[in-house]
N, C-alpha and C positions, 0 to 999 in steps of 0.2 A: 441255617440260612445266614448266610454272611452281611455282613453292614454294607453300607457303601464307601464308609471308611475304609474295610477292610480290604474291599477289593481295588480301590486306589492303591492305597499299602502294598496291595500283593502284585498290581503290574507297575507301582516303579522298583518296587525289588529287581522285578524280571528285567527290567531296563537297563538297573544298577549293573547287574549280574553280567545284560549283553557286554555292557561299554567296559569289565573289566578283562572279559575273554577276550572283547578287539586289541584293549593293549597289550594283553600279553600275548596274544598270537604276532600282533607287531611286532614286539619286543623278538621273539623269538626271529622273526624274518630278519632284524636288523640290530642285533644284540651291540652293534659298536655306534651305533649312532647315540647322539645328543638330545636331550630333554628342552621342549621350547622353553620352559621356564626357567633353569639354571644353566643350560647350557652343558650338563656333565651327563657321562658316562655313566660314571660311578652311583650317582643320585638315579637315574633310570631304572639300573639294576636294582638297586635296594630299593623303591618305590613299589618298582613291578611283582619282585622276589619277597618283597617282606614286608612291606609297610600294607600292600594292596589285599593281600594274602593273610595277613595278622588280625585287618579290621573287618573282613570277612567269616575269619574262624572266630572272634568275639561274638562276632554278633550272632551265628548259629547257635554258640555253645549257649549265649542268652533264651533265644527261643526256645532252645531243646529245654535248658534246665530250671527255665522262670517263665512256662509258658503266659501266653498274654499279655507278658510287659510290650509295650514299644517302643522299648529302647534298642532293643535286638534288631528288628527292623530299621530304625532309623540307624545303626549304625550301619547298615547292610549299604543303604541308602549313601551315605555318605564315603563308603568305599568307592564309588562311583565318580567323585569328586580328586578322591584319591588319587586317582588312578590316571584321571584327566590332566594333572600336574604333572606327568612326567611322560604325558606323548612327544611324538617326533611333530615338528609341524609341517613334514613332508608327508604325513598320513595318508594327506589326498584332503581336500578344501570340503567335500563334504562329511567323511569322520569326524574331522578336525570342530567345523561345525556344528556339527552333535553333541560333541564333546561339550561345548564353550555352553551353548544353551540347558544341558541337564546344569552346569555347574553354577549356574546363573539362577533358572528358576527351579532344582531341587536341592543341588546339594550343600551348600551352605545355610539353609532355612531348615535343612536335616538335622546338621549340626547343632545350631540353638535348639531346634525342639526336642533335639537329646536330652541338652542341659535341662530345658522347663521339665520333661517328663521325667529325671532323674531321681529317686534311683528303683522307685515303684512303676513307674510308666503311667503314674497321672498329675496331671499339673497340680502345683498348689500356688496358691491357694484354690481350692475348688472353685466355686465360683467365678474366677479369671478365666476357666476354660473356655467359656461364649466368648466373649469379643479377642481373645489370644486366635483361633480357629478362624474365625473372621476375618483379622487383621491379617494372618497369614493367606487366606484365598485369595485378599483382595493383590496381597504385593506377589503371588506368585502371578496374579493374572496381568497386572502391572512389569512384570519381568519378562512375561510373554510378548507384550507390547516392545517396553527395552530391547529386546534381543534384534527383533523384525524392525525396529528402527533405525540400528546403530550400524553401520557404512562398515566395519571393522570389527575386529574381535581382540579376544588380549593375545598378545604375542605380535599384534600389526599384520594376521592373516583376514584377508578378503570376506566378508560375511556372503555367503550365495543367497542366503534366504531375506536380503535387505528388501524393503520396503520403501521405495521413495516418495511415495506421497506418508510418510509417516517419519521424515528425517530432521523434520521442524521443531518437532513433539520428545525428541530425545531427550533432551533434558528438563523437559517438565515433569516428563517420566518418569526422571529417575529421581526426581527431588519430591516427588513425589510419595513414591515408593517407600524412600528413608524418612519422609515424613511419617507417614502412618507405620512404618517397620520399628520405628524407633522407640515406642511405646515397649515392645515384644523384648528387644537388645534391650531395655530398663530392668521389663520384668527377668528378663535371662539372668540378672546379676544381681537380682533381690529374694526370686525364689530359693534360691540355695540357704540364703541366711534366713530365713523363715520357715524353712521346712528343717533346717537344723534348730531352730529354740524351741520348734512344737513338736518335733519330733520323737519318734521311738529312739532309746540308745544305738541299735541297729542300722536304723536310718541316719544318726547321725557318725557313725564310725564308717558307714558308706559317704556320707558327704564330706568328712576328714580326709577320705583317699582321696576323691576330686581336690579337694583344699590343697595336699597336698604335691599331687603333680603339677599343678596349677604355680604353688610356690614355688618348683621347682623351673619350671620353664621362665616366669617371671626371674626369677635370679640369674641363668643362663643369660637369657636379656639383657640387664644390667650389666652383668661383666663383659660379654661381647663386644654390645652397641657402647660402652660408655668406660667402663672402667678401663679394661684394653686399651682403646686407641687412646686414653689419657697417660696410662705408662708408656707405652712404646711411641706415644708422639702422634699417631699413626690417622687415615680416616676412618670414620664411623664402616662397619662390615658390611659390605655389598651384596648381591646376589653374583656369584663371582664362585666359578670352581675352584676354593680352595679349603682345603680342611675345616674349618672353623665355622663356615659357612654351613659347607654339606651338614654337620655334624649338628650344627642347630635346627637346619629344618628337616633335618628328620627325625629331630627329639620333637618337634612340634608335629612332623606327622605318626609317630607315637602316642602321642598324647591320651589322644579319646578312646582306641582298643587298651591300653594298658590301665589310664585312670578307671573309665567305667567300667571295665572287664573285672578285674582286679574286685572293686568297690561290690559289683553288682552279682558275682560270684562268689563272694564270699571268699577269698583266699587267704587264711591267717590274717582275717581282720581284726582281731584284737590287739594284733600289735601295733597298731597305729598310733598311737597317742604318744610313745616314744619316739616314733620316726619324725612326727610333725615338731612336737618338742624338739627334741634336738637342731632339725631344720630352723626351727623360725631361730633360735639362740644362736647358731653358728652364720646364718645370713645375718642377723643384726650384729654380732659382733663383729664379724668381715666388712660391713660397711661401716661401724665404729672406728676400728683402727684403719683403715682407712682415709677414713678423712682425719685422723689423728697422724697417723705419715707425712700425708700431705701438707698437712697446716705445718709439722713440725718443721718438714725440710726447706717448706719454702719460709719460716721465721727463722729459722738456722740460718740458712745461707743469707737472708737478708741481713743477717748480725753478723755476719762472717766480711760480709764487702764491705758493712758499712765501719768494722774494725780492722778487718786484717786487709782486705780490697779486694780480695778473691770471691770471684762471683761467681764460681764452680765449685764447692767446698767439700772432698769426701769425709770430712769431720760433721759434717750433719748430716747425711746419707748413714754411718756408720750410730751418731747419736739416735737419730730416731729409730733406728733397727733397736736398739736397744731400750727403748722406752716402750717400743711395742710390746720387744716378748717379756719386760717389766708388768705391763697392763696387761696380758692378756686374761692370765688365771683368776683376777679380781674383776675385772670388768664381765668374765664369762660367770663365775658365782653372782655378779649383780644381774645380771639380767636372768639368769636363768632363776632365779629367786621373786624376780619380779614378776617374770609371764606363770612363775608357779598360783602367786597372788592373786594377778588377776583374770587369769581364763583356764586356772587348774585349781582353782580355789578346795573343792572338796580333796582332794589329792594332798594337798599346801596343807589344811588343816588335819586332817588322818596323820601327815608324819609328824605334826607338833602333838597331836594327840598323844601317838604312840611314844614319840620322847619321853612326854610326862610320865608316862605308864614306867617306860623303862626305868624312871627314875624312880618310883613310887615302887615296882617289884623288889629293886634293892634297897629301898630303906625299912619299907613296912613288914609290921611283924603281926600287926593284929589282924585274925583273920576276918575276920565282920568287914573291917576297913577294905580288905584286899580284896574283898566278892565285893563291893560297894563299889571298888574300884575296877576291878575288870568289868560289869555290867555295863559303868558307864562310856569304858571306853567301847563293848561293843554300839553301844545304843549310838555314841557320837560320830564311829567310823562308817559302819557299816548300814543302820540306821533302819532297823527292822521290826516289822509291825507285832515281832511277839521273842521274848528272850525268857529260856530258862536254864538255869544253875543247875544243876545236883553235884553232891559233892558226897563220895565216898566216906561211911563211917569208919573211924581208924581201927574199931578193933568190933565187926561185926558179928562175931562168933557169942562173943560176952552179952550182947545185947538181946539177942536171941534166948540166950540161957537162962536171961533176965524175963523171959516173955514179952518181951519189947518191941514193938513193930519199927524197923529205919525205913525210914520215909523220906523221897526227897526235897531237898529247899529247893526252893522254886521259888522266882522274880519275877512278877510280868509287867513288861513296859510298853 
C-alpha cells in the first residue's frame, strides 16, 4: 500500500511525462519555429531532442538502479519544466497555460528538493524534514493562488484561468510565498555542506560531483556576464540567439541530469578529487592573472602618456603578456600547494610523508630502523586499525636443520 506521498509523486510524474510528449509532438508539427523564451531554433531543438530527453533517461536509470531514492522522481518532475522553456508561444493560450502553472507550482520546487534530498533521497539534516514538507505545501498552495491571480504569464501571454477578484492579492502572494520559501533556498545551500563533513566518503565524492558541475557553471558565468564584455568592451550577454548564449543555457539545462546522474550512479567516482582540484586551481589562477593583466596594462599605459604622451601603448599590452606567462608556473605551484593544505590536508601530508620515507630508504642501513620506519609511514598515510610485518628469513633451510622454528615479526599499532 502506497503512501500518500507516493501517490502525489506518481500523478505528477504522469503529468511531467504528458507536458513533455505535448512539446515534442509540437516540436514535431512545427520543427522551424522559435522558442518563447530565447527566441531560437536551435535552443528548441536541443531542448526538446536532448536536454528534455537526457533528464528523463537520468531520472529512470535512478529509479531503476537506486530504487527508492527520490531523486529519480523529482528529476523526472523537473523535465517538465524543462521542457516548458522551449515551447512555441503559439501552442494555443491553454497549453501554453499549463505549461506556466506546472513551472510555477511544481517544477522549480522539484529542482530544490532534488538538491535537499541529494544524493540518498532523504533530507539532512533529519529532523529538518517536518517543517522543509510543510513550508513547501504551504508555497506550493500559495503558488496555486499566484498563478489564478496574475493577469499574465511569462512570455506577456494572456492567463485564461485569471481570477479577478483575486488581482489585488498578487503580490502579497507572492511576497509571501518567498517569505516562508526562503528558509527551504537557505537550507538548499547548507544541506550539501553538512551532509559532506558528516558524511560517508561515498556520500561525499557524490556531493564533489554536484560541487563540481556547480563550479563549473559558476565560472562559465563569470567569463560570459563579466569577463567578456570587459575585453571586448562589449554589453553584459543577453538572452539573444547568438552562440554564447545558447551555449550557456544549455550547459545550465545540463546541469542537474549530468551532476546528479553522474554523482548518484556512480560513474568513475573516484576520480573526482582530481577533477575538482584542478578546477578550483586553474579558475583561481585565470582570475589571478587576470586581474594581474589588467592592473598591469592599465599602470603601463598610464606611465607610458604620462612619459611618452601615448595613451594607446602596445609596449604595455606586449609587457604584461609577458609578465603573465612569467607568473603563471609559480603562482599555479602556489596555489595548488595551498588548497593541497587546506582542503586536501590528509593527501598534503601522505606526500610529505612519503618524501621523508623516500629519503630515509636511501640513506638507512640498519634494518630495525627501516621496519620502524616503514610501520610508521603506514600507520601516518594510510592509518589502520591493525599493521603486521613479516619479513622473510635470509637463509631458511639453515634454520630448520638447526630445529629452529621462523616465526614472524609482527607490529601491532
Amino acid at each position: 500500500m502506497k503512501t500518500v506521498f507516493d501517490r502525489i509523486i506518481i500523478f505528477l510524474t504522469v503529468i511531467s511525462l504528458l507536458l513533455c510528449a505535448i512539446a515534442l509532438v509540437d516540436f514535431v508539427l512545427h520543427p522551424l519555429a522559435r522558442d518563447f523564451t530565447y527566441n531560437s531554433i536551435f535552443f528548441r531543438a536541443i531542448s526538446i531532442l536532448v536536454l528534455t530527453p537526457l533528464t528523463l533517461l537520468v531520472g529512470f536509470l535512478i529509479i531503476r538502479r537506486v530504487p527508492g531514492n527520490i531523486v529519480g522522481p523529482l528529476l523526472i518532475l523537473w523535465a517538465g519544466t524543462v521542457a516548458y522553456g522551449a515551447i512555441r508561444k503559439d501552442i494555443g493560450i491553454y497549453p501554453y497555460a499549463f505549461f506556466a502553472f506546472y513551472d510555477i507550482a511544481i517544477g522549480w520546487f522539484a529542482l530544490f528538493m532534488m538538491v535537499l534530498h541529494f544524493p540518498d533521497g532523504q533530507i539532512y539534516p533529519r529532523g529538518a524534514a517536518g517543517w522543509v514538507y510543510t513550508s513547501l505545501g504551504i508555497c506550493i498552495a500559495l503558488n496555486f493562488l499566484l498563478f489564478f491571480s496574475s493577469s499574465s504569464l511569462q512570455g506577456g501571454a494572456t492567463n485564461p484561468f485569471h481570477v479577478h477578484a483575486l488581482t489585488n492579492f498578487e503580490e502579497p502572494i507572492a511576497r509571501l510565498s518567498i517569505l516562508i520559501f526562503f528558509p527551504v533556498m537557505l537550507m538548499t545551500l547548507v544541506s550539501p555542506v553538512l551532509r559532506y563533513r558528516k558524511g560517508s566518503p561515498l556520500e561525499r565524492q557524490q556531493i564533489k560531483w554536484l560541487a563540481l558541475f556547480g563550479a563549473i557553471l559558476i565560472t562559465e558565468a563569470i567569463l560570459l556576464f563579466i569577463v567578456i564584455p570587459l575585453l571586448t568592451g562589449g554589453k553584459m550577454m543577453q538572452r539573444e540567439d547568438n552562440l554564447s548564449s545558447l551555449i550557456f543555457f544549455i550547459i545550465i539545462g545540463l546541469f542537474p541530469p549530468l551532476a546528479i546522474g553522474v554523482a548518484v550512479l556512480r560513474y568513475r567516482l573516484w576520480d573526482i578529487d582530481v577533477i575538482i582540484r584542478r578546477t578550483v586551481v586553474y579558475s583561481i589562477l585565470t582570475v589571478i592573472l587576470t586581474l594581474i593583466y589588467f592592473g598591469s596594462v592599465i599602470a603601463l599605459q598610464e606611465l607610458s602618456q604620462a612619459i611618452l604622451g601615448e595613451h594607446q601603448s602596445s609596449f604595455a599590452t606586449i609587457l604584461s603578456t609577458l609578465v603573465i606567462a612569467a607568473l603563471f608556473t609559480p603562482l599555479r605551484r602556489g596555489i595548488q600547494n595551498s588548497i593541497d593544505r587546506r582542503f586536501y590536508r590528509n593527501k598534503y601530508t601522505t606526500e610529505k610523508v612519503l618524501a621523508a620515507f623516500s629519503t630515509t630508504l636511501r640513506n638507512e642501513v640498519d634494518l630495525d630502523e627501516l621496519k620502524s620506519s616503514i610501520l610508521e609511514v603506514v600507520e601516518g598515510t594510510m592509518q589502520p586499525d591493525h599493521i603486521s610485518l613479516w619479513l622473510r628469513d635470509t637463509d631458511p633451510w639453515s634454520a630448520l636443520q638447526k630445529g629452529e622454528q621462523t616465526a614472524p615479526k609482527e607490529r601491532v599499532g
